[in-house]
C-alpha positions as CSV (number, residue, x, y, z in Angstrom):
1,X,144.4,75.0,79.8
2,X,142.8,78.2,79.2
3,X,143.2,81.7,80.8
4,X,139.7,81.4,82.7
5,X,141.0,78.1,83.7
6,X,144.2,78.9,85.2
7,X,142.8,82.1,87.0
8,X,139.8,81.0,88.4
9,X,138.4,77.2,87.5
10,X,141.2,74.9,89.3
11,X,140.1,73.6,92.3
12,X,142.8,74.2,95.1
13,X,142.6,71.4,98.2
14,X,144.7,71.9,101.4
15,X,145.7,68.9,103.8
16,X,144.5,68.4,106.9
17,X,146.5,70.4,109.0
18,X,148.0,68.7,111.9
19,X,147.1,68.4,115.5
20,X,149.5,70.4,117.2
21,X,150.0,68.3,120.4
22,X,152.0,66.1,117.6
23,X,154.0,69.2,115.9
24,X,155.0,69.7,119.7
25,X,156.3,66.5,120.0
26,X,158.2,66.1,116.9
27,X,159.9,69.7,117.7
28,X,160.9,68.1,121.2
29,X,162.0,65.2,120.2
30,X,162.9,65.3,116.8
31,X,164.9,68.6,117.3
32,X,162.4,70.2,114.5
33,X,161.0,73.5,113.6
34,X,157.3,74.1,113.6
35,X,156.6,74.2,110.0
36,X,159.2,71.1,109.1
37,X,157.5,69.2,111.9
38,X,153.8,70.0,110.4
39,X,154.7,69.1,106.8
40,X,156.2,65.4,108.3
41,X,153.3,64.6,110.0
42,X,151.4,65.7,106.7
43,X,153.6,63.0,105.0
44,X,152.4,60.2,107.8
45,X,155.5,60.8,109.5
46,X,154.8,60.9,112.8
47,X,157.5,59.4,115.4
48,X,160.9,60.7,116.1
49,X,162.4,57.6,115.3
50,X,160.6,57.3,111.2
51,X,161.5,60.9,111.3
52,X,165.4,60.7,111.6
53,X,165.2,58.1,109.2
54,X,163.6,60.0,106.8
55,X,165.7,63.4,107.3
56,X,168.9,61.2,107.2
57,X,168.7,58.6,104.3
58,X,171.4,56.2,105.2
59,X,172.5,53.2,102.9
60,X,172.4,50.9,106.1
61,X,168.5,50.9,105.5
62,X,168.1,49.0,102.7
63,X,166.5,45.7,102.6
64,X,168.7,43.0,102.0
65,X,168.7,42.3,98.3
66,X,168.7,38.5,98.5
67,X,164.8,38.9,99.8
68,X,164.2,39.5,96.3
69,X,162.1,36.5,94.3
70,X,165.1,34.5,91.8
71,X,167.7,36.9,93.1
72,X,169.8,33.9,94.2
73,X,169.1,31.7,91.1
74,X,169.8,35.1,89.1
75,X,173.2,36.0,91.3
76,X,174.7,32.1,91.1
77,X,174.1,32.4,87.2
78,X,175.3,35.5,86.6
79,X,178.8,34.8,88.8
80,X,178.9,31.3,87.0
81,X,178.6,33.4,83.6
82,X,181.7,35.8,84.6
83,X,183.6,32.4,85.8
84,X,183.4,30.2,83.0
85,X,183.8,33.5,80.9
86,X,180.4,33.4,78.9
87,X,179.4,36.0,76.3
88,X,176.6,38.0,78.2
89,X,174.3,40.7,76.6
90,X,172.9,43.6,78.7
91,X,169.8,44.4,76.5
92,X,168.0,47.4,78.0
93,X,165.3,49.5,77.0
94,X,165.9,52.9,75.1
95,X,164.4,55.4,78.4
96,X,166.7,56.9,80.1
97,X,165.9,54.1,83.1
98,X,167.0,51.4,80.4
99,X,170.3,53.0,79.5
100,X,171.2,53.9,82.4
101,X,170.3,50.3,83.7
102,X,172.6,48.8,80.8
103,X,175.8,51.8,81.3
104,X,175.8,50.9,85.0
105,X,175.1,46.5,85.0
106,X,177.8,46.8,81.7
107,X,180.0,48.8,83.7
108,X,180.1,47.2,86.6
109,X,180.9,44.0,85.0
110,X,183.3,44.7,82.8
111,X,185.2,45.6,86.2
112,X,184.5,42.4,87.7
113,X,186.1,40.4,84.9
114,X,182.7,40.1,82.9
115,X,182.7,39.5,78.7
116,X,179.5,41.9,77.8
117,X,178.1,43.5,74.9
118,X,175.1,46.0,75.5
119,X,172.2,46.1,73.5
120,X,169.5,48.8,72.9
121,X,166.3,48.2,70.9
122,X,165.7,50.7,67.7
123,X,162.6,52.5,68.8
124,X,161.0,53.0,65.6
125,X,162.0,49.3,63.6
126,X,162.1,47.3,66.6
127,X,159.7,48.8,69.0
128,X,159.3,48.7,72.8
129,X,160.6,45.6,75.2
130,X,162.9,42.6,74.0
131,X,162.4,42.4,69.9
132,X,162.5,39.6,68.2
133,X,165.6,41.0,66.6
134,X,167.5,41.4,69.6
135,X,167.2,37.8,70.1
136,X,168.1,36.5,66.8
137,X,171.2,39.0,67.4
138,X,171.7,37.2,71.1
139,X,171.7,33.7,69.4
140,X,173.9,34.9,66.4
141,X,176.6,36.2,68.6
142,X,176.9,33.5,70.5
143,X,175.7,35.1,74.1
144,X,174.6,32.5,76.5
145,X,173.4,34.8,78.9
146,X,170.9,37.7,78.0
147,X,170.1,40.5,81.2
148,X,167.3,41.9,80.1
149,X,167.0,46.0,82.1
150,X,164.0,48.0,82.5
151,X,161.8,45.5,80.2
152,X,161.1,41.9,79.8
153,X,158.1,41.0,81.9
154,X,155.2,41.2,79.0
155,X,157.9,39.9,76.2
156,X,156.2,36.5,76.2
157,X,156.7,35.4,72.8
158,X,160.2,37.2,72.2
159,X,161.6,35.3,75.1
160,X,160.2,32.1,74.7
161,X,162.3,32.5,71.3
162,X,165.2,32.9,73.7
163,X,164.5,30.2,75.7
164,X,164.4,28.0,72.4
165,X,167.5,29.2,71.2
166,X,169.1,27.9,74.2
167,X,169.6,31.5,76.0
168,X,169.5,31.6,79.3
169,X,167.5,35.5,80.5
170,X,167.9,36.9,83.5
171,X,164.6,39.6,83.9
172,X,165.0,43.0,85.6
173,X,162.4,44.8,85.4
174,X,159.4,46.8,87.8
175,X,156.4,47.5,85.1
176,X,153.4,45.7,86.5
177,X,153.2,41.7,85.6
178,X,150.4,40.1,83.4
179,X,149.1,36.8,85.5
180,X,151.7,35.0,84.2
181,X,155.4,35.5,83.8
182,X,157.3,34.7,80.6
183,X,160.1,32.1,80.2
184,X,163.4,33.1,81.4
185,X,165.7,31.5,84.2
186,X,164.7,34.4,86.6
187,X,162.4,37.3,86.8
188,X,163.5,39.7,88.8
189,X,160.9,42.3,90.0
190,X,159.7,43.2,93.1
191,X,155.9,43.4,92.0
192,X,155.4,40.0,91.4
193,X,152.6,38.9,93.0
194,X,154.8,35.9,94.7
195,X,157.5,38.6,95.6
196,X,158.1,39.0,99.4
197,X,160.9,42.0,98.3
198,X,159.2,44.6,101.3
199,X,160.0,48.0,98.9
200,X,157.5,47.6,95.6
201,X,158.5,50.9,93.9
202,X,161.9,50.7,92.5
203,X,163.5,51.9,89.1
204,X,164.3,48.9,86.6
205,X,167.6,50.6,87.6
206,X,167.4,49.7,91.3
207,X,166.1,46.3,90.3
208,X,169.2,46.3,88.3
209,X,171.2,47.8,91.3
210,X,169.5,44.8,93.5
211,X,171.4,42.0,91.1
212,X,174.8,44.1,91.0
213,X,174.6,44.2,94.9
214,X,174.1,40.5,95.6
215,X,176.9,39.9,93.1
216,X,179.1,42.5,95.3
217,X,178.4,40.1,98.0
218,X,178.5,36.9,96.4
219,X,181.9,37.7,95.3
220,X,183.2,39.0,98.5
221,X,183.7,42.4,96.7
222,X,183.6,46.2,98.5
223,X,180.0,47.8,98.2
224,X,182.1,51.1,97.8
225,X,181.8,49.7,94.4
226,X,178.5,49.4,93.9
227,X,178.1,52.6,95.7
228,X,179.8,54.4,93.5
229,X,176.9,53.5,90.6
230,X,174.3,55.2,92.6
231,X,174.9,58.3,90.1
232,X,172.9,56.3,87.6
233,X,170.5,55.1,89.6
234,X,169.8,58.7,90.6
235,X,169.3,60.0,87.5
236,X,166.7,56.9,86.2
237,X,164.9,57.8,89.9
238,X,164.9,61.1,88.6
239,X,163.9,60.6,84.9
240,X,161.5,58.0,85.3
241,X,159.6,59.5,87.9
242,X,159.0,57.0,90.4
243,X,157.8,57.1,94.2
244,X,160.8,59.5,96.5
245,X,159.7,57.1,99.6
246,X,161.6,54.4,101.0
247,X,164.9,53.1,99.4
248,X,164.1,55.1,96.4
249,X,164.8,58.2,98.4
250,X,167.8,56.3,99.3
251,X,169.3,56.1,96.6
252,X,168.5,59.2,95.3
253,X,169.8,60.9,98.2
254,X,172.9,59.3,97.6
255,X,173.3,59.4,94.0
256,X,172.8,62.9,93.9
257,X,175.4,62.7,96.3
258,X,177.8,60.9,94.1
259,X,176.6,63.4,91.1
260,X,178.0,66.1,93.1
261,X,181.4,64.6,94.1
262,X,182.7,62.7,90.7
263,X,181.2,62.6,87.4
264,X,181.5,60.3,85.3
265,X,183.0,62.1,81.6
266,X,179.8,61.5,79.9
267,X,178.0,62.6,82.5
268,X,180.4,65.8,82.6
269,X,180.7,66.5,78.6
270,X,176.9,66.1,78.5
271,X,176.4,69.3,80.9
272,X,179.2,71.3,79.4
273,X,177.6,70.6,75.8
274,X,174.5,72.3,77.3
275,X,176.2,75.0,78.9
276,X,175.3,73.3,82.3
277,X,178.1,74.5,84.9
278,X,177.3,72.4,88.0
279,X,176.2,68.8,88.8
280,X,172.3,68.5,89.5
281,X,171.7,69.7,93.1
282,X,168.1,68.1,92.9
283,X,165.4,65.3,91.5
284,X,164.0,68.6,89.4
285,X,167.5,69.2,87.9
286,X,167.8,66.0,86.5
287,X,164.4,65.8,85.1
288,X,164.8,69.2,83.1
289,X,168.3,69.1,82.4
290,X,169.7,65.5,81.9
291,X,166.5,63.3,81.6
292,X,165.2,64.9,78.4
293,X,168.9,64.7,76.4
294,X,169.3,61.3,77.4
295,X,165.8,60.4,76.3
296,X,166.6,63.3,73.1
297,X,169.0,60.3,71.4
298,X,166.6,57.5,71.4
299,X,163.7,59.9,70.3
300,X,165.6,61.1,67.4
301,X,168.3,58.3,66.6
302,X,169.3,56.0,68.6
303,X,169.6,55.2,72.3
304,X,172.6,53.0,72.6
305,X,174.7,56.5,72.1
306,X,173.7,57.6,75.2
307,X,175.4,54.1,76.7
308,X,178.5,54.8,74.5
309,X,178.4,58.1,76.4
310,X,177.4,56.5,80.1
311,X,180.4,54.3,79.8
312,X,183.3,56.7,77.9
313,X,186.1,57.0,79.9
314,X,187.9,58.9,77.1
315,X,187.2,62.6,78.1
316,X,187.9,63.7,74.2
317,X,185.6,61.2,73.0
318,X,182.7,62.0,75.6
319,X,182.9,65.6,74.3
320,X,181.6,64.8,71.1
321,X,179.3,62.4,71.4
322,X,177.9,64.9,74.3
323,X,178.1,67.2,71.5
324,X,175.7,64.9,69.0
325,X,173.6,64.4,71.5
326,X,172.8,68.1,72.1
327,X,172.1,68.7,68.3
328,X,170.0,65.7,68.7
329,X,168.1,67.8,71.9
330,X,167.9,70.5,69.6
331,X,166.1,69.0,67.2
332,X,163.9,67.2,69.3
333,X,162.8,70.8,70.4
334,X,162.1,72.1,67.1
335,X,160.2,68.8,66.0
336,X,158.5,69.1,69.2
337,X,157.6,72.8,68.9
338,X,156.2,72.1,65.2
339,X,154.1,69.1,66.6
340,X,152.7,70.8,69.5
341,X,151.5,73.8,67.0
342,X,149.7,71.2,64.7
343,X,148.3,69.2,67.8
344,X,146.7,72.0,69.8
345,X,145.5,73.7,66.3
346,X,143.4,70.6,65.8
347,X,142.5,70.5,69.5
348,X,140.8,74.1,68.5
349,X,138.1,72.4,66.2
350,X,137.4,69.6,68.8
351,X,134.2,69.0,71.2
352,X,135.3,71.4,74.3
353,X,132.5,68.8,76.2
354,X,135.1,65.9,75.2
355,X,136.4,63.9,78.0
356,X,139.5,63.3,76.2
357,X,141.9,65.7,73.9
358,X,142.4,63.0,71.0
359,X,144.6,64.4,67.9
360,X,146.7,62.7,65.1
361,X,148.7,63.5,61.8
362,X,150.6,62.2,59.2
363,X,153.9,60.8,60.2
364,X,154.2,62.7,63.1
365,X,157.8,62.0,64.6
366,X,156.8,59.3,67.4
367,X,159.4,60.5,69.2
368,X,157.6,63.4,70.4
369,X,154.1,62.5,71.0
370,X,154.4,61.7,74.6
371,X,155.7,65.0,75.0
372,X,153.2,66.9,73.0
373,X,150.0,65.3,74.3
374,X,151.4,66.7,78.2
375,X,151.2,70.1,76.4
376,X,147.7,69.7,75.0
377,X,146.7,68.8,78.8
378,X,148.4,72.6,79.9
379,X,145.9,73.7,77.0
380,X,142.7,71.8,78.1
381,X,143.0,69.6,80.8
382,X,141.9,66.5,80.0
383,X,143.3,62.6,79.8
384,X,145.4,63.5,75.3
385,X,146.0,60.9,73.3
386,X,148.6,61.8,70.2
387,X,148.7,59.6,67.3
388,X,150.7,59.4,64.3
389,X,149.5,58.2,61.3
390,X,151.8,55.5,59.3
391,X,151.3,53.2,56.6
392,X,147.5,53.1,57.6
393,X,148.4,52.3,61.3
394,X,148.4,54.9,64.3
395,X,150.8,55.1,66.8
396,X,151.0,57.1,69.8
397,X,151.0,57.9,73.5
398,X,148.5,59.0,76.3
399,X,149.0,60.9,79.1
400,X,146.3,61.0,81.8
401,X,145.0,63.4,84.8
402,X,144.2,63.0,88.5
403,X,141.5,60.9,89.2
404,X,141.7,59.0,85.3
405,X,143.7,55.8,84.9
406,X,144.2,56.0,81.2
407,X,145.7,52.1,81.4
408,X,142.2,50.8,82.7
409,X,140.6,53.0,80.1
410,X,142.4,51.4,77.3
411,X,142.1,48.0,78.6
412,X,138.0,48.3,78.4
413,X,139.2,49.3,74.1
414,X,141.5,46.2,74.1
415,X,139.7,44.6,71.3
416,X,140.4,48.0,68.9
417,X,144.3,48.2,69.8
418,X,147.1,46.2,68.3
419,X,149.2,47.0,71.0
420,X,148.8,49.0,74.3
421,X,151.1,49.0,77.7
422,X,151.7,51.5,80.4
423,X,150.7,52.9,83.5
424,X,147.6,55.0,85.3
425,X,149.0,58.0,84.1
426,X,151.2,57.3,80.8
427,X,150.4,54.9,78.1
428,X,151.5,53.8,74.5
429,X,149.2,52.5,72.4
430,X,148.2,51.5,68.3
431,X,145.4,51.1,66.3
432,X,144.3,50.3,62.4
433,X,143.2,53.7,61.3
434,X,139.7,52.3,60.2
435,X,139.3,51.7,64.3
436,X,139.3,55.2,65.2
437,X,136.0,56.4,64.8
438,X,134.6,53.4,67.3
439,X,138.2,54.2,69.5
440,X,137.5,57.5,70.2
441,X,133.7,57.2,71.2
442,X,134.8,54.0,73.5
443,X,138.0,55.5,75.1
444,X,135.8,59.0,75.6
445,X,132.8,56.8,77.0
446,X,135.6,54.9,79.8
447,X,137.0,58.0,81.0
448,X,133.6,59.7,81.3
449,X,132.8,56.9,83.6
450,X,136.0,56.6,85.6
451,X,135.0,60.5,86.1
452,X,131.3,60.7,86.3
453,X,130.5,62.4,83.1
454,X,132.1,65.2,85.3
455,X,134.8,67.6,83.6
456,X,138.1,67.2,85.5
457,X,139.4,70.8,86.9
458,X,143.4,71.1,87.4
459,X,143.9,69.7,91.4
460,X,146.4,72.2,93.3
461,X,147.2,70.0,96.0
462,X,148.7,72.9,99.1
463,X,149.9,72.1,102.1
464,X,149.2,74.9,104.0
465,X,148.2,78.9,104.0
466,X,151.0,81.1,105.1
467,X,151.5,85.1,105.6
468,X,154.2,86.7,103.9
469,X,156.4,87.4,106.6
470,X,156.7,83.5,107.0
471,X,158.4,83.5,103.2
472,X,162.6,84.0,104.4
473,X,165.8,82.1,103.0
474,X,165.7,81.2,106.2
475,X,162.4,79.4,105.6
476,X,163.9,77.5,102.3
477,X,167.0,76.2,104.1
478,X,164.2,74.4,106.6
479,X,162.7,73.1,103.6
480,X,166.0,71.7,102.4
481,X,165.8,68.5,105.2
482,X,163.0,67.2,103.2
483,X,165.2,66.9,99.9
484,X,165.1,64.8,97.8
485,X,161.5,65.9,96.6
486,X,159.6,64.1,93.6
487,X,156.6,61.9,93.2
488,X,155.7,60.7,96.7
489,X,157.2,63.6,98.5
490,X,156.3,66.6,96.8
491,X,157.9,70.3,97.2
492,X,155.3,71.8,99.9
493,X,153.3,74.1,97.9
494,X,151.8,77.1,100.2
495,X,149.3,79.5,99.7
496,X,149.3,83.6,100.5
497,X,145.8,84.8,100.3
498,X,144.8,88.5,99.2
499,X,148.3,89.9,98.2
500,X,148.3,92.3,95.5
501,X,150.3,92.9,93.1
502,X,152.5,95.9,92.9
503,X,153.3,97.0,89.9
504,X,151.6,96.0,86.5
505,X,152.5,92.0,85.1
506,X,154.7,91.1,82.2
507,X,156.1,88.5,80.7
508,X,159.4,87.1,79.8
509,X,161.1,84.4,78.1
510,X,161.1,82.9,74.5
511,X,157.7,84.3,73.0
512,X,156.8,86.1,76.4
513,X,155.7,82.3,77.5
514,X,156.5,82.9,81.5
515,X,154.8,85.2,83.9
516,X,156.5,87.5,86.4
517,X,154.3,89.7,89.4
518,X,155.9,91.3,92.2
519,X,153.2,90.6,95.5
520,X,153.1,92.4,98.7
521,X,151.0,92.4,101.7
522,X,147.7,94.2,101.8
523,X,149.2,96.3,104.2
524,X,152.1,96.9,102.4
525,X,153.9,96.3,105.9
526,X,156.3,93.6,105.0
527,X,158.8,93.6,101.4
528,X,158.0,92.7,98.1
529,X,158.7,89.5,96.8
530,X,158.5,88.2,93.1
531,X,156.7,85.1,91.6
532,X,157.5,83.4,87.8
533,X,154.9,81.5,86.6
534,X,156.2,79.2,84.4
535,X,153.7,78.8,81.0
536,X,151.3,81.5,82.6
537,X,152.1,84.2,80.4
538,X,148.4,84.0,78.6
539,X,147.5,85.6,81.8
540,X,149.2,88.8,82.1
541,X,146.4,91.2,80.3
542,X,144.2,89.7,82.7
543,X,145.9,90.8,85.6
544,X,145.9,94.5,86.7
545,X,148.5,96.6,89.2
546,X,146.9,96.9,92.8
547,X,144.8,93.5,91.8
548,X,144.1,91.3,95.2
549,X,144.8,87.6,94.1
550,X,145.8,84.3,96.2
551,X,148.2,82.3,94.6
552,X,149.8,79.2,95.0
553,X,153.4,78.6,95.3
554,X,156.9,77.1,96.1
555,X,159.7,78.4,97.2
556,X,162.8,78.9,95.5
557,X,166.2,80.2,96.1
558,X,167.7,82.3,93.4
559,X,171.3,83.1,93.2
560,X,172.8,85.2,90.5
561,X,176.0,87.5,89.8
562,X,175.0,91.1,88.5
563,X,178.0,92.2,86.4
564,X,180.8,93.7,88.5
565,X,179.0,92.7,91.9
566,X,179.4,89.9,94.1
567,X,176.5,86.9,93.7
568,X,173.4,88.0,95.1
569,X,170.7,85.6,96.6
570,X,167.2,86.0,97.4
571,X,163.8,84.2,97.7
572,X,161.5,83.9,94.5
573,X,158.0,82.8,94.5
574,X,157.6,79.7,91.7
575,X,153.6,79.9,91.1
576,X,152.0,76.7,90.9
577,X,148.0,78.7,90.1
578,X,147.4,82.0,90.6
579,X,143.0,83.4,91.3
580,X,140.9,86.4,92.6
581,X,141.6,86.7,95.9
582,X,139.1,85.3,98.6
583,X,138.2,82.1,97.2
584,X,137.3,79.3,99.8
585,X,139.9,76.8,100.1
586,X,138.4,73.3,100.9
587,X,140.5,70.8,102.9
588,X,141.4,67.7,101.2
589,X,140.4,64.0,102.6
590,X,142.8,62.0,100.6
């Protein structure tokens, strides 16, 4: 987005703030703090009882995975599969929630006596979901039993080949079903429509997780077992960014948990090779440090390293796959980097009244475009659409914006794609390039609607205003019950209004890319404290020493070890939007 954008055109909303007869009574009874109290109730969290069951994720709360539609048809056949020793592939999909999915399912069975091969689609010559190709390899290799992880429900005609081939396929998925479900002996996924399984939200990881429990059970085995998978499970929560409510933050909770205590080699060479010296204390860590190499090999090569890696036990040989899997990282930076310049250059020449950034170029590297049409959306913030151009078809992905579902949009072009799947906010998609003249006017026409014909504004969703004596490490460690935080339960994001900053901006990082202020008080009464904003560094010149501004934050704990001291920790400001100071701040309704 542009300067003028970022400093004064987003439109901050703060919640309701709650009555405070109720933040009374969760401080009585819940044993809370005033400002942990308020942000539960803000969350719909109201009684004591919901409250302690949030704060303290415990295993023993998970629905019963046998509630599941075709878990026991799935469970029976899998068991008989590992009894009569039958030749069963885990075929998963090449995200980091499909290889994590096939690591953990081939993993765990393996242990339990099962004969398995894993299987990842090629993303480029095979494409998304089960190929056609990994069937004919199914039927070729003799596997009578085909899990299909994190994909499957849409594969209609792929499967049906399965089906005729005399393979029986066990579906785990959570993507949203068409009408009708395709053939396989069971479909596991909890958004059926016929599906009484009470949590809706899960991972294809935790669907996976579902089967591998009721096998735990069916075969009278520990679930300290199964337990100990949660690492993975954690990582596709993490990755594939999926609701942090329910068992979700279960399992994240304690697969973060597990994270912390052992790590699997792969898990552990894949952090060294990045320089990485401690497990992933949070959600965030694992989608910034390692979601995006685990994603980097099927992006650049292919995925089913990443598996290799999941399931190494050799420390040695986890090293150095670790260590081609960070070149691969590397390079998906630099392609990425390249793109991104070529995207946002086009972008330049584009309607700025467009409802939609829609770029594309020759044989742009597919693996990238997802990530380079979220960075035209920082530049102008609308609904991007990146396609690449190849052999007079164009592929691509779309990432969306609040208040746009860029699914429905693409569903009212249907007849111009070849292909198109995803959700509200993230979608893949192809099209003949004679179509997209016509596509561009249609999908521009359906998002205008969904917005009506008015230009979205970044949404700063805040949680509450706040004085600058509030801000303490004291302050963060209250903010620490509410961990895990992700999609569902954001990090609280407060606002101070008409601080000034101290001393004059600057930048810092790779190309000055990041922001840094140092904020006081107006009265100067209280301590300075300093605020990075992350990708704000466009906006230093416009920002002047002594300048009143309101910003928009979280908070962070920083620790760090100045040479020849002990560590030193203190309290940093992580800006979320930064403005002229006295701004009204509407309250939200949603």
């Amino acid at each position: 987005m542009t300067v003028s954008q970022q400093l004064n055109d987003s439109s901050w909303v703060v919640k309701p703030q709650p009555d405070q007869t109720a933040v009374a009574h969760l401080m009585n009874n819940a044993g809370l703090t005033p400002l942990v109290a308020s942000l539960l109730i803000q969350r719909g969290l109201k009684e004591p009882e919901e409250v302690l069951g949030f704060l303290n994720p415990a295993l023993s709360a998970m629905h019963h995975s046998m509630l599941m539609k075709d878990m026991r048809e799935a469970v029976h056949r899998l068991h008989q599969a590992i009894e009569d020793e039958e030749r069963i592939l885990i075929y998963g999909d090449y995200d980091v929630d499909g290889t994590t999915s096939v690591a953990m399912v081939a993993s765990y069975l393996e242990g339990v006596g099962g004969q398995v091969e894993t299987y990842i689609p090629h993303r480029y010559n095979e494409g998304y979901g089960v190929s056609m190709e990994g069937v004919r390899y199914a039927s070729e290799n003799r596997f009578s039993l085909m899990l299909t992880l994190d994909c499957g429900t849409k594969d209609f005609d792929s499967l049906a080949d399965a089906a005729d081939r005399g393979i029986d396929v066990i579906i785990c998925d959570h993507h949203l079903p068409e009408a009708t479900l395709p053939a396989a002996f069971a479909v596991l996924n909890p958004k059926r429509s016929d599906c009484p399984y009470p949590f809706k939200e899960l991972s294809g990881c935790g669907v996976a997780f579902k089967l591998l429990q009721s096998l735990a059970h069916l075969m009278d085995l520990p679930e300290s077992g199964i337990y100990e998978e949660l690492d993975l499970v954690a990582i596709s929560i993490g990755a594939d960014l999926v609701e942090l409510q329910g068992e979700n933050r279960i399992m994240a909770s304690q697969g973060l948990k597990q994270l912390r205590k052992r790590q699997r080699p792969g898990i552990l060479a894949l952090l060294r090779a990045a320089d990485i010296h401690q497990a992933p204390q949070t959600i965030r860590d694992i989608s910034f440090t390692l979601g995006p190499r685990i994603n980097a090999a099927g992006r650049m090569d292919h995925a089913q390293r990443v598996v290799d890696l999941l399931m190494e036990k050799r420390e040695s040989r986890a090293a150095e796959v670790a260590r081609e899997i960070e070149e691969m990282n590397q390079q998906r930076r630099e392609v990425d980097e390249e793109t991104t310049a070529s995207a946002l250059k086009q972008l330049e020449t584009s309607a700025s009244d467009s409802f939609v950034n829609l770029v594309h170029g020759k044989d742009w590297h597919r693996g990238v475009v997802g990530i380079v049409a979220s960075r035209m959306i920082e530049q102008r913030y609308r609904p991007s659409i990146v396609l690449s151009e190849e052999n007079g078809a164009l592929i691509g992905s779309a990432r969306s914006v609040h208040g746009v579902d860029i699914h429905q949009a693409l569903e009212s072009c249907e007849d111009l794609l070849q292909q198109f799947g995803g959700h509200p906010m993230a979608a893949g998609l192809s099209l003949k390039v004679e179509q997209l003249a016509e596509f561009k006017k249609r999908i521009n026409d359906a998002i205008a609607l969904q917005l009506n014909n008015v230009l979205p504004k970044p949404l700063v969703r805040c949680d509450r205003e706040v004085h600058i004596s509030e801000l303490s490490l004291e302050a963060w460690k209250e903010l620490q019950q509410l961990e895990p935080f992700g999609p569902g339960n954001p990090t609280p994001v407060f606002i101070l209004k008409n601080v000034v900053c101290v001393r004059p901006p600057r930048t810092i990082g790779n190309q000055g890319r990041h922001l840094k202020i140092t904020v006081e008080d107006a009265t100067g009464d209280f301590p300075t404290i300093d605020a990075i904003g992350w990708n704000m560094g466009d906006l230093a010149p416009h920002i002047k020493q002594n300048m009143p501004v309101d910003i928009a934050f979280t908070l962070v704990k920083n620790t760090w070890k100045p040479r020849g001291w002990q560590n030193r920790t203190e309290l940093n400001l992580h800006l979320k939007a930064i403005r002229k100071a006295d701004a009204d701040l509407p309250e939200s309704r949603d």
